[in-house]
C-alpha positions as CSV (number, residue, x, y, z in Angstrom):
1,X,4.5,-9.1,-27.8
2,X,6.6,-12.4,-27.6
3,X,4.6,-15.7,-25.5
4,X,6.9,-14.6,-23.0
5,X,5.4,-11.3,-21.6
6,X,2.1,-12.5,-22.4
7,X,-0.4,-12.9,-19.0
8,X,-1.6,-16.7,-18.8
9,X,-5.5,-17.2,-17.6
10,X,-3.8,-18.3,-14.4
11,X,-2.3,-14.9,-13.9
12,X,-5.3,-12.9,-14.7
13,X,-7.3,-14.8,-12.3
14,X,-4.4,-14.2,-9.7
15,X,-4.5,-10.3,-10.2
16,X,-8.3,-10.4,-10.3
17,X,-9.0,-12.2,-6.8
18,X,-6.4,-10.5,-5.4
19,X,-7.5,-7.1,-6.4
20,X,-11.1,-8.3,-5.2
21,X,-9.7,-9.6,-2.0
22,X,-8.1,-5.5,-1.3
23,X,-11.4,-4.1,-2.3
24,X,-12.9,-6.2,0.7
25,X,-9.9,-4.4,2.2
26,X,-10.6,-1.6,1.2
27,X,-11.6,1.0,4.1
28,X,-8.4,0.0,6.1
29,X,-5.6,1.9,4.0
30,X,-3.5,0.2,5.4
31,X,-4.4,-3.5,5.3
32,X,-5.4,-3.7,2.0
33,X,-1.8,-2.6,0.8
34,X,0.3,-4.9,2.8
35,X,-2.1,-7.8,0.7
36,X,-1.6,-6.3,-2.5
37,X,2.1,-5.9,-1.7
38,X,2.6,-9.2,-0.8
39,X,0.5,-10.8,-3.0
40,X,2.2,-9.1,-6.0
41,X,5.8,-9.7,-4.8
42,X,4.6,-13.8,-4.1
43,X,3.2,-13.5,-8.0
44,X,6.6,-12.3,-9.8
45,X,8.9,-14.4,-7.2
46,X,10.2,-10.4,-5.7
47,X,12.4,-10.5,-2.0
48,X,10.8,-6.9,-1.6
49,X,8.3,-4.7,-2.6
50,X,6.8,-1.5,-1.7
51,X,3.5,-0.2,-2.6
52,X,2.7,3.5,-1.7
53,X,1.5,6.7,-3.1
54,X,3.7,9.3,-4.5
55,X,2.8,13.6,-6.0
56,X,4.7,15.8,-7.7
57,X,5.5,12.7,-10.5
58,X,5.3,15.3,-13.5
59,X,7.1,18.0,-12.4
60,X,9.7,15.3,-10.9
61,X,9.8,16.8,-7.5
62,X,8.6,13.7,-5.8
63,X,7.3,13.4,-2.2
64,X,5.3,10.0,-0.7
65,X,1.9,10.1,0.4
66,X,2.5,6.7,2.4
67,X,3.6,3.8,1.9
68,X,4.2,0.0,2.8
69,X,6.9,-2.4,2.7
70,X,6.8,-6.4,2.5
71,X,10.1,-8.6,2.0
72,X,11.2,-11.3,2.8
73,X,12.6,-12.8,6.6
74,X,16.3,-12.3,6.7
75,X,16.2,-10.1,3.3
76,X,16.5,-6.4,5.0
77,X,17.3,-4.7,8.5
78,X,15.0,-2.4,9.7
79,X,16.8,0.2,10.7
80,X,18.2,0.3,6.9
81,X,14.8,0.8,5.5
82,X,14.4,3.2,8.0
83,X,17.1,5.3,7.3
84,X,16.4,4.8,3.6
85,X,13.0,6.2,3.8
86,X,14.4,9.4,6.0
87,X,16.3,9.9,3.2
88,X,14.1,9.9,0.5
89,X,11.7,12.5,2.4
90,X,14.4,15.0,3.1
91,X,16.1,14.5,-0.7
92,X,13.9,12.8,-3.1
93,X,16.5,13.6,-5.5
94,X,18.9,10.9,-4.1
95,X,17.5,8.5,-6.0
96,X,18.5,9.0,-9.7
97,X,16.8,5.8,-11.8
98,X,13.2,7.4,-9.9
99,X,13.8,9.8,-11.8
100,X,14.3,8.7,-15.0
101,X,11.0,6.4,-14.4
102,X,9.1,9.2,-14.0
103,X,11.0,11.0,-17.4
104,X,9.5,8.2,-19.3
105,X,6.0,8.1,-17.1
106,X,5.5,11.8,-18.2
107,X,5.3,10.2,-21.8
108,X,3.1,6.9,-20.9
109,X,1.0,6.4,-17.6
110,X,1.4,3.1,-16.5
111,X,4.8,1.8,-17.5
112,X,6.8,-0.9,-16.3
113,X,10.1,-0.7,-16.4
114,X,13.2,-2.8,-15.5
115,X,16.5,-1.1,-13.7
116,X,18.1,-2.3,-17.0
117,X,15.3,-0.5,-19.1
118,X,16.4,2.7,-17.3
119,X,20.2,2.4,-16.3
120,X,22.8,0.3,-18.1
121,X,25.0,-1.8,-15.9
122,X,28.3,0.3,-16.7
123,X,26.5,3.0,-15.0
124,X,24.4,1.6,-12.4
125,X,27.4,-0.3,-10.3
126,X,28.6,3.1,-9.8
127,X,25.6,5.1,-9.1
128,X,23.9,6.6,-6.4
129,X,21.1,4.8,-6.4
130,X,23.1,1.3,-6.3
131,X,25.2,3.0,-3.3
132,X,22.7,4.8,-1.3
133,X,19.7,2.4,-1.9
134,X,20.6,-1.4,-3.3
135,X,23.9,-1.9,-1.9
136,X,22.7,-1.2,1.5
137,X,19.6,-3.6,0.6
138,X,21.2,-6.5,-0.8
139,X,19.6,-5.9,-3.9
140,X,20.4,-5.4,-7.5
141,X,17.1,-6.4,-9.7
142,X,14.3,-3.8,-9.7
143,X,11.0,-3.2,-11.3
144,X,8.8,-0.2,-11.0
145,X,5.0,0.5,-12.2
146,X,3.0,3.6,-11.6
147,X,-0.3,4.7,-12.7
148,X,-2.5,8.0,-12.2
149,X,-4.7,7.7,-9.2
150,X,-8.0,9.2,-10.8
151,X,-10.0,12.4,-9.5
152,X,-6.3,13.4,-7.6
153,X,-3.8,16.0,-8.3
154,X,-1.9,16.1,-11.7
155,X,1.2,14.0,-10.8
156,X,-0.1,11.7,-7.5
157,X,0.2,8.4,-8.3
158,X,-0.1,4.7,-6.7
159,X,2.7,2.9,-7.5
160,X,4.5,-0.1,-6.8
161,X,8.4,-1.2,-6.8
162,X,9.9,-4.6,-6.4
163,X,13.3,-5.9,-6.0
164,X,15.3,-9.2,-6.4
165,X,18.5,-10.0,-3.6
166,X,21.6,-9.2,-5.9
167,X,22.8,-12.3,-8.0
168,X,19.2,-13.2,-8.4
169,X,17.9,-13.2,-12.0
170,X,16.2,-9.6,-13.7
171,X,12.3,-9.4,-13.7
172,X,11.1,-10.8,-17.1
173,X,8.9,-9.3,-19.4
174,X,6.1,-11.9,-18.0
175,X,7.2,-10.0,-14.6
176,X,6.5,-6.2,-16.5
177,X,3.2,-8.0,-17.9
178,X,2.1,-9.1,-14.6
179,X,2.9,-5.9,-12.9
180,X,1.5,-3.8,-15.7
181,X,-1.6,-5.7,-15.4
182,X,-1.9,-5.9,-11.8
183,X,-1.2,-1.7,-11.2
184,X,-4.1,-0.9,-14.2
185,X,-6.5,-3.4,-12.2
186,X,-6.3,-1.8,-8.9
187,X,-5.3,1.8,-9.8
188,X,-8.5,3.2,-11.0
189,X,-10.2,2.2,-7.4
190,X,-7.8,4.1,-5.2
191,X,-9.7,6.4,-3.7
192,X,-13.1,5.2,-4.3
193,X,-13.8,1.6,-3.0
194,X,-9.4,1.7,-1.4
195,X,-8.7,4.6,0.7
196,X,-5.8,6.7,0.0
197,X,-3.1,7.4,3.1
198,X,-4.5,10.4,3.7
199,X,-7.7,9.5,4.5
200,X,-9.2,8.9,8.4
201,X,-8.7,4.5,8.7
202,X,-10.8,2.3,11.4
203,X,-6.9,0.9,12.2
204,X,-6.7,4.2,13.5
205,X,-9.4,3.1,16.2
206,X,-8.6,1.9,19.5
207,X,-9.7,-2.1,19.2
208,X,-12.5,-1.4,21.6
209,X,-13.8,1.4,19.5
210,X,-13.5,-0.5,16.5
211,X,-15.2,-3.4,17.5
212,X,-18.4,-0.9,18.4
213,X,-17.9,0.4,14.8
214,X,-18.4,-3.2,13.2
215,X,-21.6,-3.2,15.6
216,X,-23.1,0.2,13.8
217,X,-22.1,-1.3,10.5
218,X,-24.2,-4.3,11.0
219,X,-27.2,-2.8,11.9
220,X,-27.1,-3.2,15.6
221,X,-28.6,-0.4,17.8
222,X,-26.9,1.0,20.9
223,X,-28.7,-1.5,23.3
224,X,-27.7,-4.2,20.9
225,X,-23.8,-3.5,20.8
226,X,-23.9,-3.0,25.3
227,X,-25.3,-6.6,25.1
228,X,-23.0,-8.1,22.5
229,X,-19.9,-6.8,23.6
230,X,-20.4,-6.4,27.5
231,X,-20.5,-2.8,28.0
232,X,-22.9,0.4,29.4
233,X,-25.3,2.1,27.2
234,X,-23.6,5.7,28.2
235,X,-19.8,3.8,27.1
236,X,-21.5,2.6,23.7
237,X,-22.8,6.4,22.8
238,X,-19.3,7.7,23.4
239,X,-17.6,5.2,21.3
240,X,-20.2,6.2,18.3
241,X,-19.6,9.8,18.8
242,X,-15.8,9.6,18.3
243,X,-16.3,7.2,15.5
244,X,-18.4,10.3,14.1
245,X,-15.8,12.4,14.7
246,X,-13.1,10.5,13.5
247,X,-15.1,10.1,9.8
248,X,-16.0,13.4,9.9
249,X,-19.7,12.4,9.6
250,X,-22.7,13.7,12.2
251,X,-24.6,10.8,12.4
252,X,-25.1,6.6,11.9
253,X,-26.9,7.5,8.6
254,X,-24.2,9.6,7.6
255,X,-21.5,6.7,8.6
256,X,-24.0,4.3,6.7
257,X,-23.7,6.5,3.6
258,X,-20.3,6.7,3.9
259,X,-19.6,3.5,3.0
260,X,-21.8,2.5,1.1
261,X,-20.6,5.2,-1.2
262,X,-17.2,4.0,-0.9
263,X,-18.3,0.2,-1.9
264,X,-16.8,-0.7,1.7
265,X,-19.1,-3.9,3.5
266,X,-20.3,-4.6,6.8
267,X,-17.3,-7.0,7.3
268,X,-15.1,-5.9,9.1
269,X,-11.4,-7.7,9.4
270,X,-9.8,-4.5,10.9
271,X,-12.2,-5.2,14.1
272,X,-9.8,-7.2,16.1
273,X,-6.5,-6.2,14.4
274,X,-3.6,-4.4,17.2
275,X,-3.8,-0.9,18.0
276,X,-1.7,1.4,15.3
277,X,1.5,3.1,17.1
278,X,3.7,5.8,16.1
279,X,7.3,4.8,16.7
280,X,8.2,3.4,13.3
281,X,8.2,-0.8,13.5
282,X,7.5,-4.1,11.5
283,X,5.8,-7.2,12.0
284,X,5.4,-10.6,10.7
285,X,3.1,-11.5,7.9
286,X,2.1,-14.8,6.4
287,X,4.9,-15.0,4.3
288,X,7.3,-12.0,5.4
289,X,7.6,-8.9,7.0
290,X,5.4,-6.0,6.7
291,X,5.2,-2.2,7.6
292,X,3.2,0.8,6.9
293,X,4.0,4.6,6.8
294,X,1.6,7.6,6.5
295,X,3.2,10.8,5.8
296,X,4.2,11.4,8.8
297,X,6.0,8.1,9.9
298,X,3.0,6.8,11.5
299,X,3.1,2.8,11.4
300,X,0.2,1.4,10.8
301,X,0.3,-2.7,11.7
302,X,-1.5,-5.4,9.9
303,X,-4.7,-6.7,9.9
304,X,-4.7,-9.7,12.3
């Protein structure tokens, strides 16, 4: 490998605390991918990025699980990504050089590969893909990186993709290194200390209830949480018995073990985050613009 592609100890402790930082994350499926998005599209200088969860990788008949979006102000309409993503779920076929990345990811788990790796340029300015999906975004330069998510179906993957606004230079094989680096980091925890898309999310919580679920993982009692956060003994019970219901556990202990299983702490920065809604939307992060889908178009906003 050429000095070029190789990580620096500066990068490795970039990808390290930033992983670290999504595993603190890490019950809020939702929160902890707009930071690894973003913090991975800030590290290889990337105008977009997506992070999300995809099945059906091996036998190439793709579907997402969920995913989020970050890019730049001023970079991407909305209602282009939108339609893009409408797309995608009613024809994952549209989109040619996915494809061919998952081709080669049958062969070796974990590749990153450039549009040029994939697509010469004779072909690309005429493709599909380059109509359909680039054009519309403004982009040209693309990297993806996918890896096996462990103890899931053959073929479900976390994967992320980043692009460059067209005229902008390609990603570099320091770019592939870092992103290569980065996905085998963070992949082998989805699922066990980062929830997966599918899986029930405290941003899913009113705030009120939330904030009573941050009580219960402290250690406070029901009396404790009607004191702290102003509200009647018979209000608190309810809140706990839909947080039970909504983790699919019978009891505090039970809610207790559940994360400590999970590696998930009693901090708790989805507390005082806005309430999720369903009509598709973005919002402003610290450096751009972020948005979450589940599978079914749900948005899920960032943690405040």
């Amino acid at each position: 490998m050429g000095k070029s592609a190789r990580l620096s100890l500066a990068d490795a402790r970039t990808i390290w605390r930033l992983a670290g930082e999504c595993r603190e994350l890490g019950a809020d499926r939702a929160g902890w991918r707009q930071h690894w998005v973003e913090g991975l599209a800030d590290l290889v200088d990337a105008d977009f990025g997506l992070a999300g969860e995809m099945a059906g990788c091996l036998d190439l008949r793709m579907r997402d699980l969920g995913v989020t979006f970050w890019w730049r102000p001023g970079f991407l309409d909305f209602g282009t990504l939108i339609a893009h993503l409408a797309k995608f779920r009613s024809d994952p076929q549209y989109s040619p050089a996915m494809i061919e990345y998952y081709r080669r990811y049958r062969e070796q788990a974990g590749l990153c590969l450039t549009r040029k790796d994939m697509i010469a340029d004779r072909d690309w300015y005429g493709s599909r893909d380059y109509d359909l999906i680039q054009g519309p975004f403004g982009a040209d330069m693309t990297a993806w990186c996918s890896n096996p998510i462990p103890g899931a179906a053959a073929g479900e993957t976390s994967s992320v993709i980043v692009l460059r606004a067209s005229g902008r230079r390609d990603f570099g094989p320091r770019d592939q290194a870092i992103l290569r680096e980065a996905q085998a980091t963070l992949a082998p925890h989805v699922g066990g200390s980062l929830a997966r898309y599918a899986e029930p999310s405290p941003s899913e919580l009113s705030p009120s209830v939330r904030r009573v679920l941050a009580c219960l993982l402290q250690g406070d009692g029901d009396k404790q949480i009607a004191a702290r956060l102003e509200l009647k003994p018979h209000t608190v019970n309810e809140y706990a018995k839909a947080i039970f219901r909504h983790f699919g556990v019978r009891s505090r202990a039970e809610l207790l073990a559940r994360w400590l299983r999970r590696g998930w702490g009693a901090a708790a920065p989805w507390a005082d985050a806005p309430e999720a809604v369903d009509a598709p939307s973005s919002m402003s992060s610290r450096s751009g613009v972020v948005a979450t889908f589940d599978a079914r178009h749900r948005f899920q906003p960032r943690r405040a």
